[in-house]
C-alpha positions in Angstrom: -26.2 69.7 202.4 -28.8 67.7 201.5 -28.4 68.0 197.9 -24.6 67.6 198.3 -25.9 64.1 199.3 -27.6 63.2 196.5 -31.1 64.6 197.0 -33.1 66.1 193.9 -35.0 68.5 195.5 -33.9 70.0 199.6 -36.4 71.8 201.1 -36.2 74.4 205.0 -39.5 74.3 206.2 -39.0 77.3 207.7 -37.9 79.3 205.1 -40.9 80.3 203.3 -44.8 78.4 202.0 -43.3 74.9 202.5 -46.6 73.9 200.6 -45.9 76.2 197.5 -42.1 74.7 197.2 -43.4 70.8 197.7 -46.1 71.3 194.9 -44.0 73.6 192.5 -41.2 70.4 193.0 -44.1 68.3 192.0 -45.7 67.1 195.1 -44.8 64.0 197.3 -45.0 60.8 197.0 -44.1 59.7 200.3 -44.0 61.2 203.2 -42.0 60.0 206.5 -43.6 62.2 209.0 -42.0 62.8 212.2 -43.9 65.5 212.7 -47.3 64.5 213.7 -50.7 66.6 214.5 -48.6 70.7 213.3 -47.8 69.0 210.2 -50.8 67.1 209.2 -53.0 69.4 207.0 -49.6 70.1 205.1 -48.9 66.3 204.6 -52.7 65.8 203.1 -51.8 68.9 201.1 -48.4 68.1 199.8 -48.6 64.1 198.8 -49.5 63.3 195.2 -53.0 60.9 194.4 -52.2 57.7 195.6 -49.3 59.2 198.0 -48.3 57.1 200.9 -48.4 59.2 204.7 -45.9 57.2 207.0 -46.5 58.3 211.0 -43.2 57.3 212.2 -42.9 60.1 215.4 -45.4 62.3 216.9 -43.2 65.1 217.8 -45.6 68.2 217.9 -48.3 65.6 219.0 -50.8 62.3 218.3 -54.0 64.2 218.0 -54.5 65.6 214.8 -58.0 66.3 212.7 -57.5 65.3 209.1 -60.5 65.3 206.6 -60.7 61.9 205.3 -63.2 63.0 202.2 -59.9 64.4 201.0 -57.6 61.0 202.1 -60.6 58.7 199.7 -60.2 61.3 197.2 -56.3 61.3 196.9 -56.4 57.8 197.5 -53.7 58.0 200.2 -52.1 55.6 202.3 -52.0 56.0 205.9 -49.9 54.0 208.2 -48.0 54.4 210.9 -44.5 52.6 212.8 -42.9 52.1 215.8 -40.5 49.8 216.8 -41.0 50.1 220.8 -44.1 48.5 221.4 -42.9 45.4 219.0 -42.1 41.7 220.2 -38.1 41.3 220.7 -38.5 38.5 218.3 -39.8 40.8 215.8 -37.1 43.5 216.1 -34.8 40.6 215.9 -35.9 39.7 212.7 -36.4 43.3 211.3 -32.3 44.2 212.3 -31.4 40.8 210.2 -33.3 42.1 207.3 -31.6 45.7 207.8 -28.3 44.1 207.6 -28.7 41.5 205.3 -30.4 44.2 202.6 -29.0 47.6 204.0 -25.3 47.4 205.5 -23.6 45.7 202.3 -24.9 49.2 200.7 -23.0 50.7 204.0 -19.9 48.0 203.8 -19.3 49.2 199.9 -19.6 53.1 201.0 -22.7 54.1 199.1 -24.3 54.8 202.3 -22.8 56.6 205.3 -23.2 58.2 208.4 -22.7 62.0 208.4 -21.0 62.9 211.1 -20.4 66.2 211.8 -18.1 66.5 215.0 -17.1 63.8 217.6 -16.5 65.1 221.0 -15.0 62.8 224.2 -17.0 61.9 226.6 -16.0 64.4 228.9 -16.7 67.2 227.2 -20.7 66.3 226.8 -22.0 69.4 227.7 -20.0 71.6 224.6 -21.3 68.5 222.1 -25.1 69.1 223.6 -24.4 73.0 223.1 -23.2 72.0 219.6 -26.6 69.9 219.3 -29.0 73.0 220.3 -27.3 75.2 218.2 -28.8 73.8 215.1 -25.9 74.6 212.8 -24.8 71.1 212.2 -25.3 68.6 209.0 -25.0 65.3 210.4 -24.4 63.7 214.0 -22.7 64.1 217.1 -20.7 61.5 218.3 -19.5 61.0 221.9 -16.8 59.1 221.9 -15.1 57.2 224.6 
C-alpha cells in the first residue's frame, strides 16, 4: 500500500530483521520515531552518518539507554516534538504555516487522506472492531 502511494522502499517491521531490510535499502536518513525506548538501538542502528532521529511519540516508553559514543560518531541529530505542552499562540502560528505551505498540495490532490471505511456514528463499536483488526490501509471515519 505504501508503495502504491508513492513510497520507494515499504518496510513490516514485523516481518523479518527490520535492521537487515533498512541497511540493504541503504539506511535512513530520517527517522520519525513514534516508537520510543523498544525501538531505540534500531533507530541508532538504521540512520545513515549525519542521520536525523525525530522523537515525536513515546509509544513503548520515554526511557530508553542509547550509547552516545555511537550518536558523536554517526553525527546524528536528536530532537524531539510535541505539540501539547506548546503556547496556543504557537500552535496558532504552526497550523497557518501547515496551511499556507501544506493544504494547496492537499487543495490540488497531490496529497490526500486515505481513508479506508467511514462508518455512522452509530455503529462505533463495528468501526473500533475494524480499527483492532489491523487489516486496514488508511483511516476510519465516523461520520455523523
Amino acid at each position: 500500500a505504501a508503495r502504491a502511494l508513492g513510497a520507494d522502499v515499504s518496510l513490516d517491521a514485523t516481518d523479518g530483521d527490520l535492521l537487515a531490510a533498512i541497511k540493504a535499502a541503504g539506511g535512513a536518513d530520517v527517522v520519525l520515531d513514534m516508537v520510543g525506548a523498544a525501538y531505540a538501538e534500531l533507530n541508532l542502528n538504521a540512520l545513515k552518518p549525519g542521520g536525523r532521529w525525530v522523537v515525536i511519540a513515546t509509544l513503548t516508553g520515554a526511557l530508553a539507554q542509547i550509547d552516545l559514543m555511537r550518536v558523536m560518531l554517526k553525527r546524528i541529530v536528536l530532537t524531539g516534538s510535541t505539540l501539547r505542552s506548546r503556547p496556543a499562540d504557537e500552535k496558532a502560528r504552526l497550523a497557518a504555516a501547515v496551511e499556507q505551505t501544506v493544504w494547496p498540495w492537499v487543495a490540488s490532490g497531490h496529497v490526500s487522506a486515505q481513508v479506508a471505511a467511514t462508518f455512522p456514528l452509530a455503529q462505533a463499536a463495528a468501526a473500533h472492531q475494524r480499527l483492532e483488526a489491523g487489516d486496514h490501509v488508511g483511516k476510519i471515519v465516523l461520520t455523523l
